[in-house]
C-alpha positions in Angstrom: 0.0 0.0 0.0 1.2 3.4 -0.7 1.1 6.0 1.7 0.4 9.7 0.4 2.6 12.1 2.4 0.8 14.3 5.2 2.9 17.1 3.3 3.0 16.7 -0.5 6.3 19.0 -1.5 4.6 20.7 -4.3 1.4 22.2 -2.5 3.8 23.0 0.2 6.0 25.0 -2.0 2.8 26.6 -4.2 1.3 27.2 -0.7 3.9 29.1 0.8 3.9 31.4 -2.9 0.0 31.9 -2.3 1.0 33.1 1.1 -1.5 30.4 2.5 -0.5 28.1 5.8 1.3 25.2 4.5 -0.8 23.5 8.7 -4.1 23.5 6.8 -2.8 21.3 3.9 -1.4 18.7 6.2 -4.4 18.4 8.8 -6.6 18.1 5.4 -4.2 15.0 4.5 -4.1 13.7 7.9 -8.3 14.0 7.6 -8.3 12.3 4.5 -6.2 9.5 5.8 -8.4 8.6 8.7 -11.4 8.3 6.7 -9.7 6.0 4.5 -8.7 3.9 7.4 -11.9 4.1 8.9 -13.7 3.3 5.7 -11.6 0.3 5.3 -12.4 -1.2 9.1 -15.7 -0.4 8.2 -16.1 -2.8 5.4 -13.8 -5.8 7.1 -16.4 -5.7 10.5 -19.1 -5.7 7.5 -17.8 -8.7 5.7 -17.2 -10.1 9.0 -20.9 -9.7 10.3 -21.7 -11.7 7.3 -19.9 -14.6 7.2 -21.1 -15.1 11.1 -25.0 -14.8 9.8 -24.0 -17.1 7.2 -22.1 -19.7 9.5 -25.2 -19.5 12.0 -28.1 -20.2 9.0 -25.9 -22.9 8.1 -25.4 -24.4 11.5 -29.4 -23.8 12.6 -30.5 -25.0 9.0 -29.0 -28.3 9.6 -30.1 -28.6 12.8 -33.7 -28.1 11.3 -33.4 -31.0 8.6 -31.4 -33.3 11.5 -34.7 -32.5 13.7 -37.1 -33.0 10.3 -35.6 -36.1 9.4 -36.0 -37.6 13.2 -39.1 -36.7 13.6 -40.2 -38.7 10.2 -38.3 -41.6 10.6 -38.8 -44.9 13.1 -37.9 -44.1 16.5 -34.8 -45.6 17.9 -33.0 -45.4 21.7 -29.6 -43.4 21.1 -26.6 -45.8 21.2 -23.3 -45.4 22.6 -21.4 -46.6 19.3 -20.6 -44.6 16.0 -23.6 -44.2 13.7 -24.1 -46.8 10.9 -22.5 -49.0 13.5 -24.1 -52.5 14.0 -24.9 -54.0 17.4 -23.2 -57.4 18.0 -25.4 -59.4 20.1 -24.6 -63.1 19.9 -22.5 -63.6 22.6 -20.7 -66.7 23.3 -21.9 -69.8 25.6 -19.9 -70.5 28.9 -19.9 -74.6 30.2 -18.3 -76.6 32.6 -15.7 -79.0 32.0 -17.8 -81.4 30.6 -20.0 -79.1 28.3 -22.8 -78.4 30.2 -24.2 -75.0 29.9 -23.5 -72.0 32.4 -24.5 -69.3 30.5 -26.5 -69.0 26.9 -28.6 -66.3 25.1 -32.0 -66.5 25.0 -34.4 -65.0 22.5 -37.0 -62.3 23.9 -38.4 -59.3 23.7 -38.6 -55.6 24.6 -41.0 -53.1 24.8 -41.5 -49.5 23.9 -44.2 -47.6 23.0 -45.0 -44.8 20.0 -47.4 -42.4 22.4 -49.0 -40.5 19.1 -50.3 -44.4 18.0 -52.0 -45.0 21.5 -55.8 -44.7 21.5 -56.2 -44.5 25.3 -53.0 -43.8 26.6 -54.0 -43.8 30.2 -55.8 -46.8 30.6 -52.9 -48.4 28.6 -50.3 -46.6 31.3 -52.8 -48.5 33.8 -52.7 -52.1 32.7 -49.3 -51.9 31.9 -48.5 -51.2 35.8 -50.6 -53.8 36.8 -48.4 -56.2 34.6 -45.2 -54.5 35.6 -45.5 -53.5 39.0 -42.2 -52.0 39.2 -43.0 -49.8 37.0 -44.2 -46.1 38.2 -47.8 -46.2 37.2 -48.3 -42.2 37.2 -44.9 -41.3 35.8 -45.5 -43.9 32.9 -49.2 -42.1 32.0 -47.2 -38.5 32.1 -44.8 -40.1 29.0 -47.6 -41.8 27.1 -49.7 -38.5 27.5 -47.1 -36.3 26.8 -45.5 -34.8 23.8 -42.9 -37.7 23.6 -42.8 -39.9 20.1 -41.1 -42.9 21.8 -41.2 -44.3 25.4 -39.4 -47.3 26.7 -41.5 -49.8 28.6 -39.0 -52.7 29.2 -36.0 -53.8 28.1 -36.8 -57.5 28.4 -40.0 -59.4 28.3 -41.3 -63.2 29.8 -43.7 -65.0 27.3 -45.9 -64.2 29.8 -45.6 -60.6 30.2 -45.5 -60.8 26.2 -49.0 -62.6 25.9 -50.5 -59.9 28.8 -49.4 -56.6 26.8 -50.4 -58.6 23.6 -54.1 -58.8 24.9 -54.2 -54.6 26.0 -55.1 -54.5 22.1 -52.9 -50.8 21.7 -51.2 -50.3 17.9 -48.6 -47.8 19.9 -47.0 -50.3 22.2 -44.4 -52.4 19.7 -42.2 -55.6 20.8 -38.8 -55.3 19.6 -36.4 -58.7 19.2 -33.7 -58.8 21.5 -31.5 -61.8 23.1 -30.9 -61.7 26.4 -27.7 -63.3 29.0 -29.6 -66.2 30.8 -28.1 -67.9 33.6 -30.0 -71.5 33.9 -28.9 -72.4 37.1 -29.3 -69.6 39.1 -26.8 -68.8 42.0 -24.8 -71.7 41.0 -21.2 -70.5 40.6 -22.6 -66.9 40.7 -19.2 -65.5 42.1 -17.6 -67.4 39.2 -19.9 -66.3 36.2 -20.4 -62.4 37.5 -23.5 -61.7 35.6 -23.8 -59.0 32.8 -26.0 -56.0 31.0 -27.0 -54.5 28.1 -24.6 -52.2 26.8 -25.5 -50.2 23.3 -29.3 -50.5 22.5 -31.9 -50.7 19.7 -35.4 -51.8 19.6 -33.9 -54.8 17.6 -31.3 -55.5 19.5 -28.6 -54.7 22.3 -25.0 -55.5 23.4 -24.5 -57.8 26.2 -21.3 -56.5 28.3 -20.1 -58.9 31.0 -20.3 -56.8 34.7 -17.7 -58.9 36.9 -16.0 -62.5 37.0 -15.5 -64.3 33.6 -18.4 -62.6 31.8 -16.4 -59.4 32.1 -13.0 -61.1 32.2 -13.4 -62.4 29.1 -16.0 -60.3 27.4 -14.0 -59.8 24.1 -13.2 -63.5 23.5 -17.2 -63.7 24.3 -18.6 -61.4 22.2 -15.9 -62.1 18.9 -17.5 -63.2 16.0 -13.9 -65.0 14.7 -14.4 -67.7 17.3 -17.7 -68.8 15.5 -19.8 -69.3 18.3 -17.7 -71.6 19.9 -18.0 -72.0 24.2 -15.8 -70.7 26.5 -14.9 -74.2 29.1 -14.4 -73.7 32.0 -12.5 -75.9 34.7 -15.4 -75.7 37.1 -17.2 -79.2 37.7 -21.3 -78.6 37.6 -21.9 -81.4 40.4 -18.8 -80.5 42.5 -19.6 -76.7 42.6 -23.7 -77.4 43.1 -22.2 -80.0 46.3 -20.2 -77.6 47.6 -22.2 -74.9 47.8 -25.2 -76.9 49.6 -22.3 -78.1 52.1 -21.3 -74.7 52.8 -24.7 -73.4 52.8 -25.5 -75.9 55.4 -22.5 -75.5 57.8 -23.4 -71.6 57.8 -26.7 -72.4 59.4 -25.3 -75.0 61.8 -22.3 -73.0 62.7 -23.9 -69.7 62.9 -21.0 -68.2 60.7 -21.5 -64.8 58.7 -20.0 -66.2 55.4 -17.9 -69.3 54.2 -16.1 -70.2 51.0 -14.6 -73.2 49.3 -11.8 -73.8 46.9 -11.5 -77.5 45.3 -8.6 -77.6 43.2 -6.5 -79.8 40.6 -3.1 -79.7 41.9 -1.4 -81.3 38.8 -3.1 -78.1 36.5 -4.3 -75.4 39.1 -7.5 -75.7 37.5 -10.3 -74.4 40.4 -12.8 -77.5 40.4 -15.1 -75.8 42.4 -15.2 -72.4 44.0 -17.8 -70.8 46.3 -18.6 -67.9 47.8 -21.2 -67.6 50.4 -23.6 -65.2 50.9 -24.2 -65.9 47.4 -26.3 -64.2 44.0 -28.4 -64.9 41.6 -26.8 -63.2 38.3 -30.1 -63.0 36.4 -31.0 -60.6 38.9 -27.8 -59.0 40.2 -28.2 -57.2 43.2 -26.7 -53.6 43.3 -23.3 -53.2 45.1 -23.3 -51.5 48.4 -22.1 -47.9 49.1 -21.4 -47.6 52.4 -20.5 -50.3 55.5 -18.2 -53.3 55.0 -18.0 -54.6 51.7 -17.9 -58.2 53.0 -21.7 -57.8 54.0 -22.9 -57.7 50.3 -24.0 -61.0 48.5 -21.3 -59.6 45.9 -18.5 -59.7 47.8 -16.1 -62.7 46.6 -14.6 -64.2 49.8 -12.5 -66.5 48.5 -10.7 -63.8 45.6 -11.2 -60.3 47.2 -11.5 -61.9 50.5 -8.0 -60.9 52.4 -7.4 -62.9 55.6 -4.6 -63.5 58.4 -4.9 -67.2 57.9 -3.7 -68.2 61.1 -1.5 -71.6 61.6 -2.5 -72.6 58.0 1.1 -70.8 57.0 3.0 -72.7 59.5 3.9 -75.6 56.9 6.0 -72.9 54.8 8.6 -72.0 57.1 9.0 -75.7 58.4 8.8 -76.9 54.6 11.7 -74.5 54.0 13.9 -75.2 57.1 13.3 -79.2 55.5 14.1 -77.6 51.8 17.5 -76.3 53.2 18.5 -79.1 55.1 18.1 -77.4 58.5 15.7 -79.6 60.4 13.6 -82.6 59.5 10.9 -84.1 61.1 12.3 -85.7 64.2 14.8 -82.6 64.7 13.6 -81.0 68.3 12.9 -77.7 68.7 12.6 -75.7 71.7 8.7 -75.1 72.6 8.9 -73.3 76.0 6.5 -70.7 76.5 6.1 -67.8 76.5 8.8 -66.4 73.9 10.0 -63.3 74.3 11.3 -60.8 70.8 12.5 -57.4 72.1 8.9 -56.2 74.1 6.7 -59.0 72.9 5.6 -62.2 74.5 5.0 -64.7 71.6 2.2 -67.5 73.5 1.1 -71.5 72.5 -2.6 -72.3 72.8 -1.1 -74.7 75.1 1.9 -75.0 77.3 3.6 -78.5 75.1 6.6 -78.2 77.0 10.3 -77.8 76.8 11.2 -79.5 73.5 8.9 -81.2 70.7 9.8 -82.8 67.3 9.1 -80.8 64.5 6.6 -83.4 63.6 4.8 -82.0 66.8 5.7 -78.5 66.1 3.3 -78.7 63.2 0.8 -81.5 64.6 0.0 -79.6 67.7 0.2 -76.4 66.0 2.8 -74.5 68.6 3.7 -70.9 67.1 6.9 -71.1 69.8 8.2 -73.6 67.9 7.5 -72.6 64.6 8.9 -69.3 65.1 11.9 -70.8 66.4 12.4 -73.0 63.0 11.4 -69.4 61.2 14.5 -67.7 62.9 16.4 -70.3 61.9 15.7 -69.1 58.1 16.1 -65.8 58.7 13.5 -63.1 57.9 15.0 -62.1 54.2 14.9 -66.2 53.2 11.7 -66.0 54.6 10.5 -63.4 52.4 11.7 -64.8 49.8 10.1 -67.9 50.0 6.6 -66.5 50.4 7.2 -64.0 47.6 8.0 -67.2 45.5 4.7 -69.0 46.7 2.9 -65.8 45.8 1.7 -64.3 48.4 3.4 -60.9 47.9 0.7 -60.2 44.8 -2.6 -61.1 43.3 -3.3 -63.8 42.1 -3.7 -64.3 38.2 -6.8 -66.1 38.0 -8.9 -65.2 35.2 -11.5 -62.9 37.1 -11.6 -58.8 37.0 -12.2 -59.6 40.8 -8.5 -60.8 41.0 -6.4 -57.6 41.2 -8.8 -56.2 44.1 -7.3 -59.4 46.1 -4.0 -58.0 46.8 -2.4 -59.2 49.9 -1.5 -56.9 52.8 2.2 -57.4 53.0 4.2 -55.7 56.0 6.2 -52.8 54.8 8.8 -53.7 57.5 10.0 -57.1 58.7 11.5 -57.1 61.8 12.4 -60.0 63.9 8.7 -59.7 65.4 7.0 -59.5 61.9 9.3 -62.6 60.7 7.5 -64.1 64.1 4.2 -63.8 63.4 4.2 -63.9 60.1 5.5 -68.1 60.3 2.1 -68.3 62.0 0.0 -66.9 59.9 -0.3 -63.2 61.2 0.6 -59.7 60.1 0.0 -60.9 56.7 -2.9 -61.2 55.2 -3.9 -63.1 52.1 -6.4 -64.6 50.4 -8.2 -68.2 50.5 -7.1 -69.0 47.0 -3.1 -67.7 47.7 -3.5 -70.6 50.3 -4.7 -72.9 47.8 -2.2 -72.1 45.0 0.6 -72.0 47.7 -0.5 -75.8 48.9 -1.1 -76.6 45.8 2.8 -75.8 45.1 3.6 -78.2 48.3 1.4 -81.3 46.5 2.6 -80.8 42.8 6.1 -81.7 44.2 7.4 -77.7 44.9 6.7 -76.9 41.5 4.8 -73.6 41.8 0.9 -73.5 40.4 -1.1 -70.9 39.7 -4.9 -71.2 39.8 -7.1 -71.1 36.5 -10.5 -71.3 36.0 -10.2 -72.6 31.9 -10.2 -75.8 30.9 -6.9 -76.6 29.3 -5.4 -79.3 27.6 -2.1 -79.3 29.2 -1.1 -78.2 32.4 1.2 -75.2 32.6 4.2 -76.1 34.0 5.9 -73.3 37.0 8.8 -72.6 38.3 10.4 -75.1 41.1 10.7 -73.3 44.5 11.1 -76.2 46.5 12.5 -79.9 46.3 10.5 -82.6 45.5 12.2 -84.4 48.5 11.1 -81.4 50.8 7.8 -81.1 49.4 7.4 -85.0 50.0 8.1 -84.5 54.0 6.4 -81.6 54.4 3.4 -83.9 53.0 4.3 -86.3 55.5 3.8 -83.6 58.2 0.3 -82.7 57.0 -0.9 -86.0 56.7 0.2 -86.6 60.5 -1.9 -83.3 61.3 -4.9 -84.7 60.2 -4.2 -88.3 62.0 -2.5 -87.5 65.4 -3.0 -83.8 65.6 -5.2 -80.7 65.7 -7.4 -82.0 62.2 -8.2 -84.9 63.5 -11.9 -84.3 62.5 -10.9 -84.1 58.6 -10.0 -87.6 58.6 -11.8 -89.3 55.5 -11.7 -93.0 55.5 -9.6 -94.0 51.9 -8.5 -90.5 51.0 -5.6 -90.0 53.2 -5.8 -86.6 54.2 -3.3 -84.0 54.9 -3.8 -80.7 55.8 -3.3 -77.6 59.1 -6.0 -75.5 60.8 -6.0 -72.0 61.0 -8.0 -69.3 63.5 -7.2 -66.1 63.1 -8.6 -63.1 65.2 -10.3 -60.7 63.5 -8.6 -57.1 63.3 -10.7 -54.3 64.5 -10.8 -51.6 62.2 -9.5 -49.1 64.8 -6.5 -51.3 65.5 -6.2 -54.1 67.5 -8.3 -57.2 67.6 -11.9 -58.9 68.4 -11.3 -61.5 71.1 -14.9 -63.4 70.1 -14.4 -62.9 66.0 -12.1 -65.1 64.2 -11.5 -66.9 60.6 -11.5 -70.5 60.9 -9.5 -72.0 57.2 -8.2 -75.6 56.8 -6.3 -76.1 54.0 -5.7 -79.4 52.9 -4.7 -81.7 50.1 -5.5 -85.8 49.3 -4.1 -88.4 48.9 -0.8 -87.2 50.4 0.7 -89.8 49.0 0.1 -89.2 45.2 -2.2 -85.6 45.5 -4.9 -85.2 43.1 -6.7 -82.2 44.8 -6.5 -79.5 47.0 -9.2 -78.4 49.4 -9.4 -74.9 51.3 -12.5 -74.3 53.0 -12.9 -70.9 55.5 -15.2 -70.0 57.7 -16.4 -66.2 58.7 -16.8 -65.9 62.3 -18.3 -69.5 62.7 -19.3 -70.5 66.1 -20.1 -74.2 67.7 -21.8 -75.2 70.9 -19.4 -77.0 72.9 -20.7 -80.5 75.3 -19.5 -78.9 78.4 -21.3 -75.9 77.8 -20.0 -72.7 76.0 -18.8 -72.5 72.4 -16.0 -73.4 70.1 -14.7 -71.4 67.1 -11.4 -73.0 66.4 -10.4 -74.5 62.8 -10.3 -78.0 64.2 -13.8 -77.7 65.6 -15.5 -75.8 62.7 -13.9 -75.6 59.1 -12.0 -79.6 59.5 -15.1 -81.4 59.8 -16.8 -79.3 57.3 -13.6 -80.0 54.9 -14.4 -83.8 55.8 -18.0 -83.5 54.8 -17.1 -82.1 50.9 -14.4 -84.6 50.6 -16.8 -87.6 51.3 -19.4 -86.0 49.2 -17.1 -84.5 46.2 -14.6 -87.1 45.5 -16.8 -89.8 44.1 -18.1 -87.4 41.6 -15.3 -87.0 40.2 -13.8 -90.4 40.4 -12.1 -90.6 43.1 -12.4 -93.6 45.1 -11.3 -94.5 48.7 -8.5 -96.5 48.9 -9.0 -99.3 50.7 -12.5 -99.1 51.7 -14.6 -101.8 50.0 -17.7 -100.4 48.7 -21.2 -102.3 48.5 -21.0 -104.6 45.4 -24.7 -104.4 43.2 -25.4 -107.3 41.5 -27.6 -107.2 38.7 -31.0 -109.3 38.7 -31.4 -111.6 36.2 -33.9 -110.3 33.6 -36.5 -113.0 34.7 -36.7 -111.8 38.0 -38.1 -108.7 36.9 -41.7 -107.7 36.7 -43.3 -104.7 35.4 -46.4 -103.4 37.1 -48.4 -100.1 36.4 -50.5 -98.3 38.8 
């Protein structure tokens, strides 16, 4: 742009011969200037202005049509996926280990209503609260009434329900097909399965998203077309998980406790046989979590994944299996049992005084935490560590559940010589029910570690060794003497040779400290020691027995041992394991004459 001077030399010069004022030619300049400038702000606000008004006419206008072309088309729910996206529904089938169905999809309907199509809208709000009465029967006739052009009714019908809207006779209310996540045998393996919902939704169809346990854990291998339909297997047993939730569900009531759970598992694979969790859910109609108060008092909570425990004399095997692993004592070595023991300003007790010396075949058998804590300083707390690191107990487990990472034990941050103390008996850290199977699992599958699994594999997945099969073989031994001449007497099965340790625990106070009358019974056991097919870990929340003398008994031997008894007499045949030695009523089959057919 070229600038025009304020004070052109020539008018100056014919100025000054005019005798005029050469000021008045440069303020008329400087006046022409501004207008110029002014004129061209002027026109780039103008062109400005315009290009907003158009911007906005175009925005608004296609608003309008967006708004025209909803209004004539079939009304639809908004979905949470990219437009022009389709809904996957099919979702997978999850069995058992043999096949049989856990979960499946079943074919159903929803309801939703087009309000302008209605011809008596209120006596159709009416009737359909009588047939759903969860439904708000005045807040249903304001939507039908109203200025809406599509209502939801339900999002999944019975053929009942179908048949009893059916007969109302209204045009406006329309069934849509849908498939919904059936469960067929109800709280069975609840924990296990989760439950699910619908996630993205038409009035044709809707995404079902798993909401906890294997649903949700493996939601994408459920819900991927490229497996073409094929099941997800699990390694849960239908008749072992159904028996040991009635034998939990039976020693609640007797025993009075607040919750149990059971873990039945293969110690060869790791795979979880049976698992169960009571309180207990039905996941066709999963309960909402809680929001406040213990978490352990909703029907969701998972004892034996999220449930975090001191497990009480149940860990004294590890430090005595080590000391036997590193050629430091063996069973008949003696160890010094006097009590009380004293570390720094603590006084380390026995349930009972056993004396000044006991075998380490005692130690274990009559469960004295003097004498394991002496075997445990023999180790020394960083070997210690170690060792329970390597059995897993210093993370969550990996078993295929999206409850598994909330699981996480509570490991000291310090470990001085009074933590090394308490933790060889099973307190300071705490740890859940299936750490305690996986670790005992380790002990029966020869020290080769195991990690539970709740697929059904082909082959077993082989771990890392963290102890010798010769150690692991004694510290068998030990177990199996538990169950026969010491505190687990009452786990004894006839034929299955039992080996396992009891566990009670005192429960901490939240405020610190702990309940003298609330405790955590857990026996943790594994048969037949000899050649170990399974491993059984069965605790008890606060469970309480009348005693003959009077009062009442909470301990592991009294409570969770005979309980363990009870599911290995009723589980093991299932799954064909027979008692060794124990001869079993022969059946002889009647010869065909010496049958007779009769009808009533």
């Amino acid at each position: 742009m070229i600038r025009t001077p304020l004070r052109p030399l020539a008018r100056i010069l014919s100025a000054r011969q005019a005798g005029q004022d050469p000021d008045e030619i440069e303020a008329e300049q400087r006046a022409r200037r501004h207008a110029e400038i002014q004129g061209r702000a002027r026109r780039r606000a103008e062109g400005r202005i315009k290009l907003m008004v158009l911007g906005f006419m175009v925005a608004f206008g296609t608003v309008g049509l967006r708004m025209g072309a909803l209004a004539s088309s079939q009304p639809v729910e908004p979905r949470a996926h990219a437009s022009g996206a389709q809904i996957i529904s099919q979702r997978a089938d999850i069995v058992d280990r043999r096949g049989r169905v856990l979960a499946t999809n079943l074919s159903t309907h929803a309801l939703y209503a087009h309000p302008h199509d209605l011809v008596d809208p209120e006596t159709a709000a009416e009737k359909l609260a009588r047939i759903f009465p969860d439904l708000n029967a005045e807040r249903l006739k304001r939507d039908l009434t109203g200025e809406r052009k599509f209502v939801w009714i339900k999002k999944k019908l019975s053929p009942e329900q179908m048949q009893a809207v059916h007969d109302i006779g209204e045009p406006g209310l329309v069934f849509g097909p849908r498939e919904m996540r059936l469960y067929p045998n109800g709280r069975l393996a609840s924990h296990i399965l989760g439950g699910s919902q619908f996630g993205a939704e038409g009035v044709s169809s809707a995404e079902v998203l798993g909401m906890a346990g294997v649903e949700k854990a493996f939601d994408r291998w459920l819900r991927d077309p490229a497996n073409a339909g094929a099941p997800l297997q699990l390694s849960i047993d239908l008749t072992a998980q159904a028996a040991m939730e009635e034998v939990l569900g039976n020693s609640i009531k007797v025993m009075n406790a607040k919750g149990a759970t059971g873990i039945l598992m293969e110690v060869k694979s790791g795979e979880i046989v049976a698992m169960a969790s009571l309180p207990d859910f039905d996941p066709n109609d999963r309960p909402r979590p809680l929001t406040q108060g213990d978490p352990s008092d909703s029907p969701l909570f998972n004892r034996a994944v999220q449930g975090v425990y001191e497990l009480g004399s149940t860990f004294k095997i590890f430090p005595i299996a080590q000391a036997i692993d590193e050629g430091l004592v063996n069973g008949n070595t003696m160890i010094n049992a006097s009590s009380p023991m004293k570390i720094g300003k603590y006084l380390i007790h026995d349930f009972h005084n056993y004396g000044g010396q006991l075998s380490v075949r005692d130690v274990l058998g009559k469960s004295s935490n003097v004498g394991t804590v002496r075997i445990a300083q023999m180790l020394g707390a960083e070997r210690q560590q170690k060792f329970l690191k390597d059995l897993g107990f210093f993370e969550p487990t990996t078993v295929e559940m999206t409850e598994a990472p909330t699981g996480k034990p509570i490991v000291p941050s310090r470990w001085p010589a009074v933590t090394a103390a308490t933790v060889s008996f099973g307190h300071g850290l705490a740890a859940s029910p299936l750490h305690l199977a996986s670790a005992f699992a380790t002990i029966a599958n020869d020290g080769r570690r195991v990690r539970p699994t709740l697929v059904h594999r082909k082959e077993p997945v082989q771990g890392e060794q963290v102890l010798s099969p010769a150690a692991a073989k004694q510290a068998r031994d030990l177990l199996r003497h538990v169950v026969t001449n010491g505190t687990a007497r009452q786990a004894e099965v006839a034929g299955y040779q039992v080996g396992g340790k009891t566990g009670t625990a005192d429960k901490p106070r939240p405020n610190g400290g702990y309940y003298k009358n609330r405790n955590v019974s857990t026996f943790a056991s594994m048969y037949p020691t000899d050649d170990p097919a399974y491993v059984l870990v069965v605790t008890l929340d606060e469970p309480k027995v009348s005693a003959a003398g009077g009062g009442e008994m909470r301990t592991a031997g009294a409570t969770a041992a005979p309980v363990a008894a009870a599911l290995i007499q009723r589980l093991s045949p299932t799954l064909g394991l027979q008692p060794d030695g124990v001869d079993l009523p022969v059946i002889e089959p009647r010869p065909a004459d010496a049958v007779r057919v009769s009808a009533k």
